[in-house]
C-alpha angles and dihedrals in degrees: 000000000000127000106201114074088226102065085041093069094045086049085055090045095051090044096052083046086059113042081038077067102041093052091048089059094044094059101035102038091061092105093034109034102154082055089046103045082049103053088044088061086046093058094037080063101045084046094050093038088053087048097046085048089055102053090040090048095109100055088037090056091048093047100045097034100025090162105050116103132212146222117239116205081243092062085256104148103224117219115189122218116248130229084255086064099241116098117247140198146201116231128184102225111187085336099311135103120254135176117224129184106225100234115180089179094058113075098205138056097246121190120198112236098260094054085053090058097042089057090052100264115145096230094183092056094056118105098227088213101145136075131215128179122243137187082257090052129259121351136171133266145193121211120229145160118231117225098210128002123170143170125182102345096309103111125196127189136199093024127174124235147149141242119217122223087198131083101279118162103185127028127249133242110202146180087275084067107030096043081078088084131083084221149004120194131169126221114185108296089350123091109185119190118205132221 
């Protein structure tokens, strides 16, 4: 039996569904009874699949949608794990989507040259003058400011980032960015960031 009033009354309001709907078939289904008793089995498992669906709703969430990030009541912004392992995030950058890879070990935000592009930066046109070091060794940079980037709600403007010469096929989200929030902690697949 629950303990909190809340689910209680869900419980009573399940139960008078139920028997709303049991009480539908048992009427009508007196002079059908086979097509009723099988549309009543049809509905018992719409009604345990929705409920399944429901109790399940957080992993499904994290599974089908591993980049979006939510809104704690404490203004955390929550980032799911992916299936990859690493915790990932959707950021708007100048009005447009893009996936990031959360990476507490790169300095920079980086973004991959197709992301640049995607976000209107003429890649062609950047002097790849700097070098930062990867896991695959050196590799070249641009420098450029980003008009609008923004993550559950928390905009920035004018912020710095970098675009990779190298094959990169997510971007990155680094300490430039992160560094933005009082603290980061991580609790099991969950990585929440604090204003």
């Amino acid at each position: 039996m629950p303990d909190n009033p809340d689910d209680l009354a869900r419980l009573f309001y399940l139960l008078l569904l139920l028997m709303g709907l049991l009480g539908f078939f048992a009427i009508g289904g007196r002079r059908r009874l086979g097509a009723s008793l099988r549309q009543l089995v049809i509905w018992a498992l719409i009604f345990a699949m929705a409920i399944i669906a429901y109790g399940f709703r957080d992993t499904l969430r994290s599974e089908l949608f591993p980049a979006s990030a939510t809104l704690g009541e404490d203004g955390a912004i929550a980032l799911g794990r992916g299936a990859d392992g690493h915790f990932h995030a959707t950021l708007e950058v100048n009005g447009t989507p893009v996936r990031f890879i959360v990476d507490t070990g790169a300095s920079d935000v980086v973004l991959s040259r197709r992301d640049a592009q995607r976000v209107g930066i003429d890649v062609d046109a950047l002097a790849f003058t700097g070098r930062a070091m990867t896991a695959n060794g050196p590799v070249a940079t641009a420098q450029v400011r980003l008009d609008r980037v923004e993550l559950g709600g928390v905009a920035e403007e004018g912020l710095r980032a970098s675009v990779t010469a190298g094959p990169l096929d997510t971007s990155l989200l680094g300490m430039a960015y992160l560094d933005r929030f009082a603290r980061i902690e991580i609790r099991g697949d969950r990585m929440l960031l604090s204003p």
